[in-house]
DOLO-578667 format. One line per 4 residues: number of its first residue (from 1); their letters; for each residue x, y, z of N, C-alpha, C. Coordinates in Angstrom, 3 decimals. Example, Ala and Ser with C-alpha at 12.3 -4.5 7.8 and 13.67 -1.06 7.14 Angstrom:
2
1	AS	13.190,-5.690,7.800,12.300,-4.500,7.800,13.200,-3.300,7.800  12.850,-2.250,7.080,13.670,-1.060,7.140,12.900,0.030,7.870;
This chain:
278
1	XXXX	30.549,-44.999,-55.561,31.219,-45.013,-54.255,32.737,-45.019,-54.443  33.533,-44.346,-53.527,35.171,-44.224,-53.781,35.466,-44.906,-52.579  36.567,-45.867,-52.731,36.946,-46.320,-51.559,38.381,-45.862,-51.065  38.701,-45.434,-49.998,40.360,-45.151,-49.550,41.201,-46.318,-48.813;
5	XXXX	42.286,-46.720,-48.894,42.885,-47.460,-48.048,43.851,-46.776,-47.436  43.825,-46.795,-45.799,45.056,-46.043,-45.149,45.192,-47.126,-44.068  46.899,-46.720,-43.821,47.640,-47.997,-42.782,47.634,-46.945,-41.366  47.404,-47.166,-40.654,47.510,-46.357,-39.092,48.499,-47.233,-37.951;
9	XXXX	49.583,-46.359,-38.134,50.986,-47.409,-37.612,50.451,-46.853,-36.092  51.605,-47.510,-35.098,52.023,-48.202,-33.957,52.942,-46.804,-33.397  53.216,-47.013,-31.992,53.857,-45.668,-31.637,54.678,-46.581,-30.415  55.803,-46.100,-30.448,56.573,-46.459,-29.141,57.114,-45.323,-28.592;
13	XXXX	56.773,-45.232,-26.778,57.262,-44.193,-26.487,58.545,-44.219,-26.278  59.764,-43.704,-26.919,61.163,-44.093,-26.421,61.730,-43.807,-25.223  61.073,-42.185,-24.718,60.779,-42.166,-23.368,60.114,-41.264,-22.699  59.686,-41.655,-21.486,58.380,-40.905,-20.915,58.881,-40.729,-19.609;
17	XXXX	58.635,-39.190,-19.442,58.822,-39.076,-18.325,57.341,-38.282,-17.462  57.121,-38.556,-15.820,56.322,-37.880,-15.370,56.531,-36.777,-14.615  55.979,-35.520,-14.994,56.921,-34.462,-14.495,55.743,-33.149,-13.274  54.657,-34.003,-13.512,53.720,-32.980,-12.517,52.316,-33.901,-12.610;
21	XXXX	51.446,-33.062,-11.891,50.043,-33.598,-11.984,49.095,-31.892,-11.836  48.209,-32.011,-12.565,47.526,-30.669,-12.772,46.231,-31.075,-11.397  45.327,-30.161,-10.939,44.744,-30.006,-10.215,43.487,-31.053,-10.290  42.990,-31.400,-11.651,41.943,-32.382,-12.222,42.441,-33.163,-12.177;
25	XXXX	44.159,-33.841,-12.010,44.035,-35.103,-11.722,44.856,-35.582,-12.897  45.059,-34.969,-14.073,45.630,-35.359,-15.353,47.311,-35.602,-15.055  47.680,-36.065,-15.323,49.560,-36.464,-15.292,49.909,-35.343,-16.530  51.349,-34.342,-15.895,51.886,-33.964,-16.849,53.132,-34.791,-17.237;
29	XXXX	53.197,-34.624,-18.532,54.353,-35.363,-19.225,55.140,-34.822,-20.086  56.205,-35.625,-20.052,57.364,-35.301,-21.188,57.810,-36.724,-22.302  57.133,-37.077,-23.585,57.348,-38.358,-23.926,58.643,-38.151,-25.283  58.925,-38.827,-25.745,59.404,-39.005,-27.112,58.246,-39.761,-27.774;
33	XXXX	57.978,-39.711,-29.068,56.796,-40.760,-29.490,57.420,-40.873,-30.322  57.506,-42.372,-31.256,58.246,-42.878,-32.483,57.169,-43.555,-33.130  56.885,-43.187,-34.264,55.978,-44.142,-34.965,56.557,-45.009,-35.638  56.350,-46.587,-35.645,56.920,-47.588,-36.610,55.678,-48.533,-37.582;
37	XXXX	56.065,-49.340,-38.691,55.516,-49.679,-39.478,54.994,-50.454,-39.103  54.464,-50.771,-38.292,53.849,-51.532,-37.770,51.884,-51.006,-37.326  51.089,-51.720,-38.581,50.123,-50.754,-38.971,48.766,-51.729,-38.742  47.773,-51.148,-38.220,45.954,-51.253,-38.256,46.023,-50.944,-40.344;
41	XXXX	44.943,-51.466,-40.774,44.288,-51.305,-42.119,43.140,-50.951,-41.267  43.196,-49.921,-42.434,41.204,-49.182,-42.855,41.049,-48.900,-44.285  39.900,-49.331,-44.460,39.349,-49.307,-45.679,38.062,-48.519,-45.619  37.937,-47.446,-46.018,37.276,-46.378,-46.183,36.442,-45.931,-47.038;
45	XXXX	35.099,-46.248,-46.837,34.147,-46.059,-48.223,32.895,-45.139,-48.048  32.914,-44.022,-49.594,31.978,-43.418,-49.553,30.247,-44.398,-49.578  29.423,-43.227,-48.357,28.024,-44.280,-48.619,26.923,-42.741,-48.305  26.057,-42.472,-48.683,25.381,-41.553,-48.981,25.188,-40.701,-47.417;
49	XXXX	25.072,-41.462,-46.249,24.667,-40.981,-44.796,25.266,-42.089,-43.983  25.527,-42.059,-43.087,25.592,-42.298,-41.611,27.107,-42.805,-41.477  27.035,-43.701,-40.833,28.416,-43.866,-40.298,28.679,-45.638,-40.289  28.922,-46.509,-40.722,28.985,-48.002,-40.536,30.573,-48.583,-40.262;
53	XXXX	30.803,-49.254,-39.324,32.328,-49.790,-39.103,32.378,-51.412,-38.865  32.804,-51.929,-39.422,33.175,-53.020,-39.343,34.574,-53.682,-38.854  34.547,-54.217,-37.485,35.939,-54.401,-36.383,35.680,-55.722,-35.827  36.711,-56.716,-35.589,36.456,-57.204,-34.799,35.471,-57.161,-33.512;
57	XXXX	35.214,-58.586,-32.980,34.127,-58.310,-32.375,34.551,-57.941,-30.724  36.123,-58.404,-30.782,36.261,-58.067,-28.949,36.395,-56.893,-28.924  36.802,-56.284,-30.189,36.772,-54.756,-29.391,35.523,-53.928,-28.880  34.488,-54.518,-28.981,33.111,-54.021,-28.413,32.383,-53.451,-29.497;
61	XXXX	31.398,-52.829,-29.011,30.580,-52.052,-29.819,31.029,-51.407,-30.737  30.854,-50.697,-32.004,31.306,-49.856,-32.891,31.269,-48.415,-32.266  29.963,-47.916,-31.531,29.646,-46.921,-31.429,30.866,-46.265,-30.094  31.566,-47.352,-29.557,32.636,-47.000,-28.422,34.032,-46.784,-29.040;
65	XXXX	33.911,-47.432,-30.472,35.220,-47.812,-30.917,35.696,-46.198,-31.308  37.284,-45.845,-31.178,37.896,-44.422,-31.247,37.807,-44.049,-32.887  37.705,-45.512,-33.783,37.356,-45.201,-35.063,36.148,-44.714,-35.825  35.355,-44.726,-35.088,33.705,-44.543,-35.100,33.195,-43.449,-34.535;
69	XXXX	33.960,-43.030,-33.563,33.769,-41.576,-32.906,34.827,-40.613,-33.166  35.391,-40.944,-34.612,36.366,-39.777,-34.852,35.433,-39.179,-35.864  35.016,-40.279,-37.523,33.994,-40.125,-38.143,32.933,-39.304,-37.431  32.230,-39.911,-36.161,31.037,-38.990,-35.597,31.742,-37.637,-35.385;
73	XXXX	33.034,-37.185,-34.634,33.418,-36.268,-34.380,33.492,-35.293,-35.400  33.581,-35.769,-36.727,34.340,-35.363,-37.733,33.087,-34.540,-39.183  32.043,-35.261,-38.963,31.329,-35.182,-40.073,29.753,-35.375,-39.550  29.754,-36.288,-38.006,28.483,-36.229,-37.926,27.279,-37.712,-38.394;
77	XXXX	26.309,-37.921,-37.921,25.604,-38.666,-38.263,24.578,-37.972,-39.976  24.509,-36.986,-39.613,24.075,-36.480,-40.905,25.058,-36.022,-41.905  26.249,-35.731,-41.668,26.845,-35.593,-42.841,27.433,-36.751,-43.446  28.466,-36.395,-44.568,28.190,-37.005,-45.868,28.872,-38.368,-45.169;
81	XXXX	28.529,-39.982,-45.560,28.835,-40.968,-44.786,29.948,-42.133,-45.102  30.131,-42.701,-44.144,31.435,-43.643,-44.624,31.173,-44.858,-43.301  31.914,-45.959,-44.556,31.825,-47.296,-44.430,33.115,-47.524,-43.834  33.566,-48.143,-42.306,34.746,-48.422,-42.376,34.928,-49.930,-41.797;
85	XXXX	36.241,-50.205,-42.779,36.403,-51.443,-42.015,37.643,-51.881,-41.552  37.931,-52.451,-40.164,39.211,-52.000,-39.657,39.548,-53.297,-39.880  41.221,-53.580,-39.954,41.911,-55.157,-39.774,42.602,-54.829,-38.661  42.241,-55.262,-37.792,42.852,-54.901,-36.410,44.750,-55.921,-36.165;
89	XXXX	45.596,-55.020,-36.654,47.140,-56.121,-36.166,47.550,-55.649,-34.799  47.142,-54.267,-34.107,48.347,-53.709,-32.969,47.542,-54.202,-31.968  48.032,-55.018,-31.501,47.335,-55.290,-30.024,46.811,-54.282,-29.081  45.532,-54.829,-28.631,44.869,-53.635,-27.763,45.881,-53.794,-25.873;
93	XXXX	45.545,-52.391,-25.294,46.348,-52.581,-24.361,47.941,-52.382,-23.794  48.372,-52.407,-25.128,49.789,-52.701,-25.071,50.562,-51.751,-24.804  49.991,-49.922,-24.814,50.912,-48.986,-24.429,51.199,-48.465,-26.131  50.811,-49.006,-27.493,50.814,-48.777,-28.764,50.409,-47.734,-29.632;
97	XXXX	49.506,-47.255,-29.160,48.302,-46.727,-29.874,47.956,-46.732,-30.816  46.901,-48.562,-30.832,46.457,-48.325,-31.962,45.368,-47.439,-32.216  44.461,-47.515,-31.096,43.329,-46.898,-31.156,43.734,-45.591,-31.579  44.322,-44.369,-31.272,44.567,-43.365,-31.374,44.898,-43.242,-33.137;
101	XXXX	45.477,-44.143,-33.392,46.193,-44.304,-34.683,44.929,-44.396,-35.946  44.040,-45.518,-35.353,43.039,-45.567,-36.238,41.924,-44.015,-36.380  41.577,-43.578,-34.860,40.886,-42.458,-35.567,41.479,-41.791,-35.994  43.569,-41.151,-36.268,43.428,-40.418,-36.871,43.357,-40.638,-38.554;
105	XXXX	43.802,-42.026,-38.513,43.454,-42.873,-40.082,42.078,-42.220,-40.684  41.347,-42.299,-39.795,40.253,-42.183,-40.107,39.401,-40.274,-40.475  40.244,-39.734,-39.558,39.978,-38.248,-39.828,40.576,-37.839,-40.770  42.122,-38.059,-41.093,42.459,-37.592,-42.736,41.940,-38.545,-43.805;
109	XXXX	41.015,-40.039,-43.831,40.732,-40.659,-44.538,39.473,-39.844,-45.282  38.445,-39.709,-44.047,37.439,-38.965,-44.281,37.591,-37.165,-45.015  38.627,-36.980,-44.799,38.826,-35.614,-44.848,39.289,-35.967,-46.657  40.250,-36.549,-46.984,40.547,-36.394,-48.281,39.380,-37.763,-49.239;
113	XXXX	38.616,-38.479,-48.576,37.716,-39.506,-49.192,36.583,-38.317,-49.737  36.109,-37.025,-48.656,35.183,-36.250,-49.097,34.965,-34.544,-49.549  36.518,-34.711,-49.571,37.060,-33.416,-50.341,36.734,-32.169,-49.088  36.786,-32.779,-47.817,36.148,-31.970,-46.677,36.951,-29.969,-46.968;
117	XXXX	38.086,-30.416,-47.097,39.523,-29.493,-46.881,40.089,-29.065,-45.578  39.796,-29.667,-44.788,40.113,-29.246,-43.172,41.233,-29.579,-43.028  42.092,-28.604,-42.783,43.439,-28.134,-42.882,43.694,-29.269,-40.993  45.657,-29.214,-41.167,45.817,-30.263,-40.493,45.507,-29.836,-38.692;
121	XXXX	45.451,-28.168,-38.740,45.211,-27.718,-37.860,43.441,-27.981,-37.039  42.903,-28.139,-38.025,41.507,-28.353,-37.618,41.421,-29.609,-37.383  42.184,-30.621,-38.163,42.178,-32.245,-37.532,42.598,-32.327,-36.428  43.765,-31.427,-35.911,43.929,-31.552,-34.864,43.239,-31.403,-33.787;
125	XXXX	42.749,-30.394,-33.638,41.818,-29.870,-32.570,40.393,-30.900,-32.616  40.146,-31.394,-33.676,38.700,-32.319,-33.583,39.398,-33.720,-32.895  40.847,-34.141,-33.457,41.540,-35.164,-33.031,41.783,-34.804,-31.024  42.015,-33.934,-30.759,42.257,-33.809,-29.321,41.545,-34.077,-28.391;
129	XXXX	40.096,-33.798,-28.825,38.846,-34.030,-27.718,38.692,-35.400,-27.783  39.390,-36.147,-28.882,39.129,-38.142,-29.010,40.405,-38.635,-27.768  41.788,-38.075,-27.379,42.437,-38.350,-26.882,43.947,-38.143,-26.450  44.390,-38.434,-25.948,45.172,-37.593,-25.855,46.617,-37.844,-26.694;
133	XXXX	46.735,-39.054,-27.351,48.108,-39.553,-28.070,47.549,-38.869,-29.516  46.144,-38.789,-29.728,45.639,-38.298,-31.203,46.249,-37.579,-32.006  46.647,-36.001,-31.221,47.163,-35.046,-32.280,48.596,-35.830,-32.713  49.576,-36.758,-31.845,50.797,-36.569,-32.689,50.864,-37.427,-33.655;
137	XXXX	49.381,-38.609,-33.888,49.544,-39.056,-35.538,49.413,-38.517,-36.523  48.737,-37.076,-36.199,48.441,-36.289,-37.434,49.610,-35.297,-37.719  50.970,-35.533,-37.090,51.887,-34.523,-37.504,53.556,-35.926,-37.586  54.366,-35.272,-37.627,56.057,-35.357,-38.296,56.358,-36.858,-37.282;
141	XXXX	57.039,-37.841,-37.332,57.620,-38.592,-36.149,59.140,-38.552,-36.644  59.674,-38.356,-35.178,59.590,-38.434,-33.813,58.921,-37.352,-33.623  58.741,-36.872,-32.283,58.158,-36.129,-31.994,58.552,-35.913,-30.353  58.431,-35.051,-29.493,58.419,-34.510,-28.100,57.321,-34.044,-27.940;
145	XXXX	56.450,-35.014,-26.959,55.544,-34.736,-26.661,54.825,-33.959,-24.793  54.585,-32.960,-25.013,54.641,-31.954,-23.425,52.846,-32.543,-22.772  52.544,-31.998,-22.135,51.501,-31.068,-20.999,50.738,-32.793,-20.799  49.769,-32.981,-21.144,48.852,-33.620,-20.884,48.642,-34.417,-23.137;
149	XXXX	49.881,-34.001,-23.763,49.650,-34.495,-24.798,49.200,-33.533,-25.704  49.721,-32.197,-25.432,48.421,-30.971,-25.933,49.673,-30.407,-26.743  51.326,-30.472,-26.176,52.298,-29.282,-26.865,53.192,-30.331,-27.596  52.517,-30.434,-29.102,53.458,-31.459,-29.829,55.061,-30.699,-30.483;
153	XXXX	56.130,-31.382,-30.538,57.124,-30.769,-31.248,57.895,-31.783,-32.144  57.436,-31.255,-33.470,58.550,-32.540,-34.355,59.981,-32.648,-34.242  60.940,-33.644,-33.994,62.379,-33.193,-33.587,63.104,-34.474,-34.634  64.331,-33.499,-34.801,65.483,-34.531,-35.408,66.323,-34.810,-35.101;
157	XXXX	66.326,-36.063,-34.661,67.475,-37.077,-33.873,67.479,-38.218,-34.043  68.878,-39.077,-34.020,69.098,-39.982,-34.288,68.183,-41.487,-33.730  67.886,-41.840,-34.751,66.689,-42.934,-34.217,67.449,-44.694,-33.999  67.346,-45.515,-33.542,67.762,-47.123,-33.590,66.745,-47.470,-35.031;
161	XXXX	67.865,-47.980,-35.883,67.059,-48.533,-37.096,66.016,-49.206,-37.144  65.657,-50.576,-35.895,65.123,-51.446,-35.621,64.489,-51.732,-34.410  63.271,-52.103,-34.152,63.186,-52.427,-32.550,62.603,-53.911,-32.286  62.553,-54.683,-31.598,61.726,-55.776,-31.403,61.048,-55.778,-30.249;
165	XXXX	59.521,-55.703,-30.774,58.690,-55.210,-29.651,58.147,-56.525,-29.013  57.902,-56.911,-27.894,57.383,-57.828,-26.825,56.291,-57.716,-26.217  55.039,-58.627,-26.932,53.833,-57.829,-26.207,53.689,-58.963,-25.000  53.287,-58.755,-24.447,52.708,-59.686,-22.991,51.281,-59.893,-23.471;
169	XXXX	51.043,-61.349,-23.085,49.690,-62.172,-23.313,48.268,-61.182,-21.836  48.828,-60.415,-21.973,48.045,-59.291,-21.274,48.227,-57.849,-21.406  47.384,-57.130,-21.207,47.281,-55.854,-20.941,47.111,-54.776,-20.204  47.926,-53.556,-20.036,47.455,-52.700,-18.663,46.850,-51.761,-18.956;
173	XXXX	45.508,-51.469,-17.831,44.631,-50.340,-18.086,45.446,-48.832,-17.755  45.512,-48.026,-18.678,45.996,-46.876,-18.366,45.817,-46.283,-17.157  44.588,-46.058,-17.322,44.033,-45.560,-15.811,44.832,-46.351,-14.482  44.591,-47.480,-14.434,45.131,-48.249,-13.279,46.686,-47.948,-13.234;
177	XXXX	47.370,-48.058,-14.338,48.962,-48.141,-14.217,49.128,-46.110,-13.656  48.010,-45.535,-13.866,48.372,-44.078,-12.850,48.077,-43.880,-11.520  47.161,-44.454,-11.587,46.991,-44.625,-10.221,47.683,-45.404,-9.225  48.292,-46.455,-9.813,49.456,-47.530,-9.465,50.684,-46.005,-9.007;
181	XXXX	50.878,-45.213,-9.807,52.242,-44.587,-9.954,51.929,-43.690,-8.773  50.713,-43.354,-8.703,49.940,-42.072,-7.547,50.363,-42.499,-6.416  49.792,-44.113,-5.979,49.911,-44.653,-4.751,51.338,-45.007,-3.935  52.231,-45.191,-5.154,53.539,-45.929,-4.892,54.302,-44.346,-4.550;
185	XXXX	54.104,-43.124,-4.416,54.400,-42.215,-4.320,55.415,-42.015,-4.947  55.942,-42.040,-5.745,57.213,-42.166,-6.629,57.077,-40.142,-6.952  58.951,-39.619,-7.336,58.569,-38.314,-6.775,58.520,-38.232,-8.637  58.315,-36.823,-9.354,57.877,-36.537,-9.877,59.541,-36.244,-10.888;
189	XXXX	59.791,-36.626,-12.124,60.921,-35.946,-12.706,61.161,-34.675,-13.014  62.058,-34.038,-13.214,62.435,-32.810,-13.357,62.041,-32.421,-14.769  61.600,-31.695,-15.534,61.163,-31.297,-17.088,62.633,-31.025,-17.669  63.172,-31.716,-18.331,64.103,-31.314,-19.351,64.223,-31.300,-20.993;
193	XXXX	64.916,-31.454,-21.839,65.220,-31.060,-23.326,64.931,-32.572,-23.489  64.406,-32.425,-24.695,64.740,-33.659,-25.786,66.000,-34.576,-25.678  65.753,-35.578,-24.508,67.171,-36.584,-24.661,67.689,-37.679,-25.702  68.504,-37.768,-26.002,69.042,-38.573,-26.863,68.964,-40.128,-26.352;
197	XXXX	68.638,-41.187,-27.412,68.541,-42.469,-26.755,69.024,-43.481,-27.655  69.072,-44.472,-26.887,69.177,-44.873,-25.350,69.967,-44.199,-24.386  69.435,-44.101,-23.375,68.145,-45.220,-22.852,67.363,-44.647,-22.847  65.737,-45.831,-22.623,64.865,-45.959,-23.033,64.107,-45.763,-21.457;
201	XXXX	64.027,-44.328,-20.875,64.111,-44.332,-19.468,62.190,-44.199,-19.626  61.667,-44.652,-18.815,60.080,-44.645,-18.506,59.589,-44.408,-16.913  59.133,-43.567,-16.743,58.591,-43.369,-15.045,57.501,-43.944,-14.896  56.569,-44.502,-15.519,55.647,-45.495,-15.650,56.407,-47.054,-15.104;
205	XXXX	57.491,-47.237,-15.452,57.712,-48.933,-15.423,57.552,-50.000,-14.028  58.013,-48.557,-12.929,58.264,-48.993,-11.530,56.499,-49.580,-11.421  55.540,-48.719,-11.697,54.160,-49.254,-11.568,53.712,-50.003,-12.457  53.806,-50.568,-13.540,53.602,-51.338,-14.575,53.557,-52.475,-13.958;
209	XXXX	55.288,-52.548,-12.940,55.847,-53.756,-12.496,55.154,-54.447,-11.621  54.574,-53.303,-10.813,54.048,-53.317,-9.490,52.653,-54.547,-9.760  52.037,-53.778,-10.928,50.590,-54.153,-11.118,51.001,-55.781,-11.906  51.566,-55.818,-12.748,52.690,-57.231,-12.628,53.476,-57.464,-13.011;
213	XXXX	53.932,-58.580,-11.961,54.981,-58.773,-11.665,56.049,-59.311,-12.906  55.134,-59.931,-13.882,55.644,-61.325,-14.558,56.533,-60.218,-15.528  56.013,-58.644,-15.782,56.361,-58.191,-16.651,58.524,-57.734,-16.314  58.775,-58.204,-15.115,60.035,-57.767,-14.951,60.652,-59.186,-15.890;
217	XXXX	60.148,-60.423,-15.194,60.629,-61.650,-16.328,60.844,-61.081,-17.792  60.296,-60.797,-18.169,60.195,-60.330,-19.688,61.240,-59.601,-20.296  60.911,-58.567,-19.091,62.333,-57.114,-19.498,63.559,-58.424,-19.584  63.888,-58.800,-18.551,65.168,-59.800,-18.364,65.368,-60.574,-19.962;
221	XXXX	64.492,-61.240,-20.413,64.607,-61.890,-21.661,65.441,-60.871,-22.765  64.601,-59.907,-22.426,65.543,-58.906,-23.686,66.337,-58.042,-23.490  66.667,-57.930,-22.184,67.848,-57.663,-21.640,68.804,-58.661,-21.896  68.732,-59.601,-21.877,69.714,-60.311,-22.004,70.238,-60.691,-23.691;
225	XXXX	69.486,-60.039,-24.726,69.663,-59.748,-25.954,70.852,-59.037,-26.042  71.671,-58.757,-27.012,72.790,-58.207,-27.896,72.462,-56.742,-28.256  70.906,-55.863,-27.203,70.866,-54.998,-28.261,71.188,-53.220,-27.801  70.543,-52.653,-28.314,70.834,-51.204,-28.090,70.692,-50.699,-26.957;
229	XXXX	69.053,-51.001,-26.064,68.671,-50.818,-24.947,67.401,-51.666,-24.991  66.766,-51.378,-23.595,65.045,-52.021,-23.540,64.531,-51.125,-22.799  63.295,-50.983,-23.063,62.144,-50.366,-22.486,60.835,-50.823,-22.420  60.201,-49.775,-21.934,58.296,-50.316,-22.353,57.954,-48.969,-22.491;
233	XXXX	56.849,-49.220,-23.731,56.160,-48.298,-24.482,54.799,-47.805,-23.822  54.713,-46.445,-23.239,53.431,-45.796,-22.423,53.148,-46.154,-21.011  51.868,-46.791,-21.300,52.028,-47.182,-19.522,51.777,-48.806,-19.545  52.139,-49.444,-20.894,52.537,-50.960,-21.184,51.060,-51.263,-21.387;
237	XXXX	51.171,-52.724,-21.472,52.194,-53.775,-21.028,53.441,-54.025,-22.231  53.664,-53.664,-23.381,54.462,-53.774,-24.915,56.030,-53.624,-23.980  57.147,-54.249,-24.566,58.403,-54.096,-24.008,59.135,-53.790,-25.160  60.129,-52.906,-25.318,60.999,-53.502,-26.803,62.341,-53.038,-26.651;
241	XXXX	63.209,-53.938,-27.540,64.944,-53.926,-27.579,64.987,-53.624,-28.788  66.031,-51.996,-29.051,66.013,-51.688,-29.770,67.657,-52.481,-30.399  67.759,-52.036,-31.989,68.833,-53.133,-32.472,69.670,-51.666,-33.813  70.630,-51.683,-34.029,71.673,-51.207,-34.805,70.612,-51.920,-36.453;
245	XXXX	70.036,-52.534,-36.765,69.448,-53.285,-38.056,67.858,-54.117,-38.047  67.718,-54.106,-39.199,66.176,-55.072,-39.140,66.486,-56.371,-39.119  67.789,-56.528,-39.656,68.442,-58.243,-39.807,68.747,-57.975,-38.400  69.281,-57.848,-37.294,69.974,-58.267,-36.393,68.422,-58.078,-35.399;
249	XXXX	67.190,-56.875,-35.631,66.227,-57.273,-34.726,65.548,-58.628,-34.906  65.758,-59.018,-36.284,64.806,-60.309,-36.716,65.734,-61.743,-36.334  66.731,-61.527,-36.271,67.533,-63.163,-36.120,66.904,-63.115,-34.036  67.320,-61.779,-33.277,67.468,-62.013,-32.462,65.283,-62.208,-32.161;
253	XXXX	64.464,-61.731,-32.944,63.164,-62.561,-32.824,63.311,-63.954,-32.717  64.100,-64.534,-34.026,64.196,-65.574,-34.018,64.636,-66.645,-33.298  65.384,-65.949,-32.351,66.264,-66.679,-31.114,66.118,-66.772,-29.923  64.754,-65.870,-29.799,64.171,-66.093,-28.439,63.070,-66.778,-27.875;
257	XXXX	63.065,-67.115,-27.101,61.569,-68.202,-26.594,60.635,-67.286,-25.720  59.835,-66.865,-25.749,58.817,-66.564,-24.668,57.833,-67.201,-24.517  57.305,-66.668,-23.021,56.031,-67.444,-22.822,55.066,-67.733,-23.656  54.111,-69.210,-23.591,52.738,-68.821,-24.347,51.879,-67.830,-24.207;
261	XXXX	51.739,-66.880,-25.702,50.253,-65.968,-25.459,51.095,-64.970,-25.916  52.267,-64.926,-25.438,53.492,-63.323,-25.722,53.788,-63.517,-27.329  53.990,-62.387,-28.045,54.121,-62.126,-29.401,55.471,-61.266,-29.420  56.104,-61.259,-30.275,57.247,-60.894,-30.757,57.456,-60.107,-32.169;
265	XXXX	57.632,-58.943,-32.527,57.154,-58.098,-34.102,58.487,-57.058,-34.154  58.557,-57.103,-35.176,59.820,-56.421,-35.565,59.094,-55.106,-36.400  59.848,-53.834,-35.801,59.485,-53.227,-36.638,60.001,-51.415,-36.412  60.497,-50.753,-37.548,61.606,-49.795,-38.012,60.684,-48.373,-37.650;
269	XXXX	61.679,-47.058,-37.795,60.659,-46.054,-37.735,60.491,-45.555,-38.758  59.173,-44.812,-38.850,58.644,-44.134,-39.911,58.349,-42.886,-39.886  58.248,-42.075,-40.807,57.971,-40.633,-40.384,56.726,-40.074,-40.601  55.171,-40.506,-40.437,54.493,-40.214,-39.863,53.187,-41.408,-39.441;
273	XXXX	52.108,-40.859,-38.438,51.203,-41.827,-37.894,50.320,-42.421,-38.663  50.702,-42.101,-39.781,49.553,-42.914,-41.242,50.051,-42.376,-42.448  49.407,-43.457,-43.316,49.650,-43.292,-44.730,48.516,-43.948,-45.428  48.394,-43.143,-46.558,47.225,-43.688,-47.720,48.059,-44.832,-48.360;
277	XX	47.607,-45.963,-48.584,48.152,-47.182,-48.965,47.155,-47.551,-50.317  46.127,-46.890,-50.809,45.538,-46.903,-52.509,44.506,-45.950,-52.427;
């Protein structure tokens, strides 16, 4: 048996804008996506047939989990099989993607664990039908991300060295925080170029807020930080202040109080949505 280890980092959107809605109902978008080191473990092992995952238990069933149905997506219950076992660090909920992150951990894990050769173009397209943040772990970060998540573009621009991300002792359902944005009629942004940031502008936040409230408290906390800008990552609940350094994001971790249940993580960008780690 060969075993793989790959890290499946964290994504912050630096910014998202909403720029249409297609006829089915899907939101079109315009995001920046930043991947930072901030990583899920999988441990990846050859086993003669099927598919076995081992995850924490709140995240539910295996057979629901995005890591388990990338494998199924990927190779199948009859083809050749793998053992996975996830260490879950990115909080679920948070606007992060870990989930997205882990199956694609898991599609180039499987792909180079079984000598598959499926070029990055074919991960992609098996990665797309799992979701919609999927394809841009399997390519360059940063990235500009278009349509419904479908027109990725790798871009080079100046990034904040550091960010300190703020999760809230809760989480928002995607679904709900669009429909939040549907109802509040908020008008639609204009499609433009790759902006430079800060700021950390989000058309999601007005409904984030809506759905709660506590999350404007929060912004305020790190607003009131020393740093580059603040935002929130997707359609939240995650907040983060970006910083000029990793020393100046970590003292100012160190200097802040938040509520019980809220977490605080420092962490830099990287240039892509995974890496083989042995």
């Amino acid at each position: 048996m060969r075993t793989l280890q790959v890290l499946a980092y964290a994504k912050l959107n630096l910014v998202l804008r909403v720029v249409g809605r297609r006829e089915d109902g899907y939101h079109l978008l315009q995001s920046l996506f930043c991947a930072v080191d901030w990583a899920d473990e999988l441990e990846l092992t050859s086993i003669p047939r099927g598919i076995e995952l081992e995850a924490p238990a709140e995240l539910g069933p295996p057979e629901g989990n995005l890591a388990y149905r990338a494998a199924q997506a990927l190779v199948g219950e009859e083809g050749p099989g793998v053992r996975i076992v996830l260490r879950k660090n990115i909080p679920v909920g948070a606007g992060l993607g870990g989930g997205s992150a882990d199956a694609v951990a898991v599609l180039a894990g499987i792909n180079r664990l079984h000598g598959l050769g499926k070029s990055p173009e074919e991960l992609v397209r098996v990665g797309a039908a799992l979701g919609a943040d999927v394809p841009f772990f399997l390519g360059r970060s940063p990235a500009w991300v278009e349509g419904i998540g479908d027109r990725i573009t790798p871009v080079d621009i100046p990034l904040p060295p550091a960010f300190l991300v703020l999760v809230p002792p809760f989480g928002l359902p995607t679904a709900e925080v669009y429909r939040t944005y549907d109802g509040l009629g908020l008008p639609f942004s204009s499609p433009g170029r790759v902006p430079g940031v800060p700021p950390f502008s989000n058309d999601l936040w007005p409904a984030a807020a809506h759905l709660r409230p506590e999350l404007r408290a929060l912004r305020e906390l790190l607003e009131g930080l020393p740093s580059l800008g603040v935002g929130m990552t997707g359609s939240g609940s995650a907040l983060f202040a970006a910083f000029p350094s990793r020393d100046e994001a970590e003292a100012a971790r160190d200097g802040l109080r938040v509520p019980p249940g809220a977490r605080l993580f420092v962490a830099a960008p990287v240039e892509a949505g995974y890496k083989f780690s042995g």
